[in-house]
N, C-alpha and C positions, 0 to 999 in steps of 0.2 A: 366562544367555541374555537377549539383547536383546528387552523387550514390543514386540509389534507398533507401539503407539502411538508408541513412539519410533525405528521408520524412518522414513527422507525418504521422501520419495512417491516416488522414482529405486529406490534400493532395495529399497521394496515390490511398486514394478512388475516389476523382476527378479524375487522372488520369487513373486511372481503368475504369471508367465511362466514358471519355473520350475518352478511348481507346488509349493513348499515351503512356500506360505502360500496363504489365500484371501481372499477379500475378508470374507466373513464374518467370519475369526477379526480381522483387524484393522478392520470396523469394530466388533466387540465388543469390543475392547481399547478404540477410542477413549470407546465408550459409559461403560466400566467408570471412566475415568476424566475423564470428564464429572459419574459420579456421585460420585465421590470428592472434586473440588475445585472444580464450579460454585458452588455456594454459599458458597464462599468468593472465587470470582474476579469469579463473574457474568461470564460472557465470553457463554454461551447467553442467549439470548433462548428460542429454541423450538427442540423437539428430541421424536425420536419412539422410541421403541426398535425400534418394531414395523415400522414403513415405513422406516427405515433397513438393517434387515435383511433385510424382504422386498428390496428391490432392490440388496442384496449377494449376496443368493444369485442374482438374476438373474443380475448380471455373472456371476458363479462358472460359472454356464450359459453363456453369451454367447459369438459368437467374439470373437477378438482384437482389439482397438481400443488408441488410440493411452494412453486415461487408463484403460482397462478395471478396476474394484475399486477407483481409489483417493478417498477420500472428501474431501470436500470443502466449508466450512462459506462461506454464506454472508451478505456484510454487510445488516443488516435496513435499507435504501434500494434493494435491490435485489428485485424483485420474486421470488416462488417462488408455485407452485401448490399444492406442500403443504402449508407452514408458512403462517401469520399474515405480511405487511408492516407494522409500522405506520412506519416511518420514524422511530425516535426519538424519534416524537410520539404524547400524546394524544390528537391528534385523529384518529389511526387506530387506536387502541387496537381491537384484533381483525377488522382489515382482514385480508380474502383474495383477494389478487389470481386471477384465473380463468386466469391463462397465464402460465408461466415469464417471468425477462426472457432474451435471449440468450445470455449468457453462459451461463443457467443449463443451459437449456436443448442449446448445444453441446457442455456439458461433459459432460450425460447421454447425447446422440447419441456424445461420443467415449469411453462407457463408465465417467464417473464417477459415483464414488455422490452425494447430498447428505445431508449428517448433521443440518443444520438453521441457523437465523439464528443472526447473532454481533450484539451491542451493535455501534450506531451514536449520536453522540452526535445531536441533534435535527436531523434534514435533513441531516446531515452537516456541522453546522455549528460553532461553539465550545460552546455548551453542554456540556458534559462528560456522557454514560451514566453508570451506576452501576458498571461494569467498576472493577476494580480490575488495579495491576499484580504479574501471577502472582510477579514476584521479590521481591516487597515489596512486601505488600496495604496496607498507609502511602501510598504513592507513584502518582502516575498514570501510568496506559498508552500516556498521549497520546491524539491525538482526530484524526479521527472516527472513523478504522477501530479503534477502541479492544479490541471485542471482538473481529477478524478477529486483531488480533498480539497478545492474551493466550492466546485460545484455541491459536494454533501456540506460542509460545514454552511453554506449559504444558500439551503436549503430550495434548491432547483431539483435538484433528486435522493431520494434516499442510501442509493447502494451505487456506486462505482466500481469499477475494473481498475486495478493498476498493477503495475509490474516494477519489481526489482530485485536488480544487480548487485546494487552496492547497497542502497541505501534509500532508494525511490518509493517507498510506503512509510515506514516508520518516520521519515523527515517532515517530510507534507503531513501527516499526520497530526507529528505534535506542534508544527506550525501552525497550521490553521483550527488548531483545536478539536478534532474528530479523531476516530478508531482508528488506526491503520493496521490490517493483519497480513501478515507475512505466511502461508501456510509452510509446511516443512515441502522441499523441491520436490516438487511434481506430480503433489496435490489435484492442484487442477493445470488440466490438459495445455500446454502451448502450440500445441497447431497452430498455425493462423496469428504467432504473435511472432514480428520480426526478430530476428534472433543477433543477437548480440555478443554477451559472452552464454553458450550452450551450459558448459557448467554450472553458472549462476541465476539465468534468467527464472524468473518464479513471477506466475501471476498470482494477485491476491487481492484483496478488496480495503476501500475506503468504504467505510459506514459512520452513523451516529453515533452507535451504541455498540455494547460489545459483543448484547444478545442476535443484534444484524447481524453482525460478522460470522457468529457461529448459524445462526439461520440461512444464512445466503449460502455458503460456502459448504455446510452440508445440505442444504437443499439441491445443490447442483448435482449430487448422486444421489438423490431420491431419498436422503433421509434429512430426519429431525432429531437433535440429539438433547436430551435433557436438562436443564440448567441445575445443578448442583449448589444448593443453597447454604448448605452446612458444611460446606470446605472450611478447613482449618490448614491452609498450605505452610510448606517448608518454604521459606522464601531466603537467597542467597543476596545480599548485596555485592555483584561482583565487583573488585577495584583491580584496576589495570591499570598501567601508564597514560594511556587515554585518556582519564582522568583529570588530567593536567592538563585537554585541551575542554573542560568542563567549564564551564563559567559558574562564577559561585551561587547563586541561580539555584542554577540545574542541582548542583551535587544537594545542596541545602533541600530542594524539592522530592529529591531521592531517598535520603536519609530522614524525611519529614514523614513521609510515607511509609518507610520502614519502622519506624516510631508506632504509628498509628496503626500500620497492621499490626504488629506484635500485641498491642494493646484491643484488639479487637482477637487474639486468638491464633494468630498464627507464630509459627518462628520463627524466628531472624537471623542468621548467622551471617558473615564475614569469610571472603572464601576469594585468596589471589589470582588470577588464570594465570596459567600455566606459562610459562616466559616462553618455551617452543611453539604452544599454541600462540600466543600472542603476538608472535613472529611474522605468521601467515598474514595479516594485516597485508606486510608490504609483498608478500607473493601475489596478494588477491590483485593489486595494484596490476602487474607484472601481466599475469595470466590472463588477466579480463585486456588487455591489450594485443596481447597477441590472437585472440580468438575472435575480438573485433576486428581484426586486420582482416582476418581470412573472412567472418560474415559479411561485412560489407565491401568484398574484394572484387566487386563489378563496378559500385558508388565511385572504387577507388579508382579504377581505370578509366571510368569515363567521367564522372562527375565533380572530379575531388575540388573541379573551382566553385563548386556550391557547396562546400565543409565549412563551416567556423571554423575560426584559427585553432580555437580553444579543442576541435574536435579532431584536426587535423593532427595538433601538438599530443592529445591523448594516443591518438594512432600510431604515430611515430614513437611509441613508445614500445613498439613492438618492435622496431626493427633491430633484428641482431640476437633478437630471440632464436637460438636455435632448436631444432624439433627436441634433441636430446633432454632439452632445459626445460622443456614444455611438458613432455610427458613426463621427469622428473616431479615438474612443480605439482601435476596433476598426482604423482604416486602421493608424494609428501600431504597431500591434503586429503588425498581417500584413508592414510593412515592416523590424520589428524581428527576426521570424521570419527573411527574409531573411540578413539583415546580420549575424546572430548566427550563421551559419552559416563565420563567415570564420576564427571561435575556434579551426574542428578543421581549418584547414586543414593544419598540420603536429602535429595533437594527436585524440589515441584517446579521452580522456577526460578531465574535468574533477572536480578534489577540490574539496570543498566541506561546507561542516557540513549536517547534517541536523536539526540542533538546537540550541538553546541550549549543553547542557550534558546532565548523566544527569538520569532521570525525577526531575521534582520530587515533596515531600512534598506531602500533601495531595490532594483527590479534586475540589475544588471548578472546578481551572481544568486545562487538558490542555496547558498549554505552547504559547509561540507557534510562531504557523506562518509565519514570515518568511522562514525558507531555503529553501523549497520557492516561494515565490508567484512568483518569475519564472521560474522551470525551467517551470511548471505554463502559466504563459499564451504560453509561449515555445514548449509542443507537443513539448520536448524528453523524452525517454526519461531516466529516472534510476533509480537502485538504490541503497539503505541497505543498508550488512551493519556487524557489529559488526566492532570490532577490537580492544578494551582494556576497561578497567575504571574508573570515574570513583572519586573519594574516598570516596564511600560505598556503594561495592561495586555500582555498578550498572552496565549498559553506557554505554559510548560508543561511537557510530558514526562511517564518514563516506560523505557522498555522492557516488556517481558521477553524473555525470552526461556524454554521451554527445549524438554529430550526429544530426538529426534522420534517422529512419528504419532507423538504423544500429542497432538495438536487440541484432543478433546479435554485432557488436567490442563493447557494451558490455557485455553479457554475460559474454562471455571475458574483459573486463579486470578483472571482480568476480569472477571466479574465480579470476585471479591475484592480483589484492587480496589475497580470503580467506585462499589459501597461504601467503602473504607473513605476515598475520596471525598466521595458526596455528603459524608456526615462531619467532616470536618468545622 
């Protein structure tokens, strides 16, 4: 018999709805194994036994809602009423925020539990949490949403909160083997999620499956959207200079895939980005520094001897940015927004790595965030799911990415992905 813990939150909802499960019994299943391998994963930050229950047995009570019972852990940048925020950082070591941030909060109006915070690496930023990756405690989970995709891939909760900037879903993601969806900017609400770069910051969710990620994430506005079974997508493999920082791995798993979808009914084309578009890469670098300067510009004034070096040296990368260059870099990317729109005009989605390669050894550094940083300031919708196995047994992903808006065909085309995956 299957533990609660390891239903998809789709699943569990049916049997919620069913009545063949409650939310209590699965969130004590995710509890039981919270206690069994946190201390080995470190994926919780904070966690309650007792307020996670009382408000499963509410739901249990409760009429029907679109996420009613199913629990959900979220990243510690993101504010909570019950649990501690500290952001990754020292300097909020046993902060309480007094009011949900939005997300949290709709997800409770639309019936979901909260099981408690997941590791976030410092502000969201490269510093690495202590999280470890659940498939091999050796290796890292990626960064930032490090605890939101240990905690799902190792099966302590089903659906997570995470957020990014550059690259902090899609990484974790195909590191530790689970979903990661990126919705198109400002999808779901950031109230209540410490802000970092304005431009870029997006929250979005870690799940199992791809069908979570679309259940969660429009459950959060009261709907349910259909899974489209008979897609036949246009699918793009994009190549970019990037590419080159590709391990052969990766590219091999991409092109593997694109094989296999074609052969299952989709098409495949070959499609260069844009050398201007692909420019922006290093403005995203530029811009997301100077707007960190200014959000965390109290941190700086008073706190900055509790910065990692590595966060400090990010920071200073602002300075000498002048306004001029700023709101420049800002026109040049609202008109790249644009113009990047011309990719899907005979195309569903675009293939792309989500990483280097599988989760590196070692806990000190969380893998760069290069594949993600123009999808993220470009506003575009993206999704990691697995599909293979790297050389040393760990996952390898690839990235969808998707027209701006169009979050629901991108949806479906990582469904058909998965398929495709799964029958290999």
């Amino acid at each position: 018999m299957t533990p609660a813990n390891h239903f998809s939150a789709l699943d569990a909802a049916r049997a919620l709805e069913a009545g063949t499960l409650t939310s209590e019994a699965l969130v004590r299943a995710c509890l039981d194994r919270i206690a069994e391998r946190n201390n080995d994963v470190l994926a919780f930050t904070a966690f309650d036994a007792d307020t996670a229950l009382h408000h499963a047995r509410l739901a249990d009570r409760s009429a029907a809602a679109p996420l009613r019972g199913i629990p959900f852990a979220v990243k510690d940048v993101i504010d909570t009423a019950d649990y501690p925020t500290a952001y990754g950082s020292p300097i909020y070591a046993g902060h309480r925020p007094h009011i949900d941030a939005a997300c949290v909060a709709t997800a409770r109006e639309r019936g979901a539990v909260v099981l408690g915070k997941v590791a976030t690496s410092e502000f969201a930023t490269q510093s690495p949490s202590q999280t470890r990756n659940p498939l091999n405690l050796g290796h890292t989970p990626g960064g930032s949403s490090s605890g939101s995709a240990a905690a799902v891939a190792d099966f302590m909760v089903p659906v997570a909160f995470g957020t990014q900037t550059t690259a902090s879903i899609v990484r974790p993601a195909s590191y530790c083997g689970v979903v990661g969806y990126k919705p198109t900017f400002g999808f779901i609400g950031v109230a209540g999620l410490k802000p970092l770069s304005p431009m870029q910051d997006t929250i979005g969710l870690l799940t199992r499956t791809v069908a979570d990620a679309a259940f969660f994430s429009f459950g959060l506005h009261g709907a349910r959207i259909t899974s489209q079974t008979d897609i036949r997508p246009r699918l793009a493999v994009c190549e970019s200079r990037q590419w080159s920082h590709a391990r052969p791995e990766m590219a091999q798993a991409i092109e593997q895939l694109a094989a296999d979808a074609q052969r299952q009914g989709a098409r495949v084309q070959r499609i260069t980005l844009p050398a201007d578009i692909e420019d922006l890469v290093d403005l995203q670098a530029r811009l997301f520094a100077f707007e960190a300067r200014q959000s965390l510009a109290c941190e700086r004034a008073n706190n900055s001897s509790q910065f990692s070096e590595r966060l400090q040296k990010r920071l200073d990368g602002g300075i000498g940015i002048t306004p001029r260059e700023y709101l420049d870099m800002r026109r040049r990317a609202a008109l790249a927004r644009v113009k990047v729109q011309a990719l899907f005009a005979d195309v569903d989605a675009l293939l792309y790595p989500p990483a280097e390669g599988e989760a590196d050894i070692g806990l000190a550094d969380s893998g760069s965030p290069r594949f993600g940083a123009l999808w993220s300031l470009l506003h575009l919708p993206c999704i990691s799911l697995p599909v293979t196995k790297g050389p040393a047994g760990l996952p390898l992903g690839v990235q969808a990415i998707g027209a701006y808006g169009d979050d629901e065909r991108l949806l479906a085309v990582a469904a058909f992905l998965n398929r495709v995956a799964a029958v290999r």
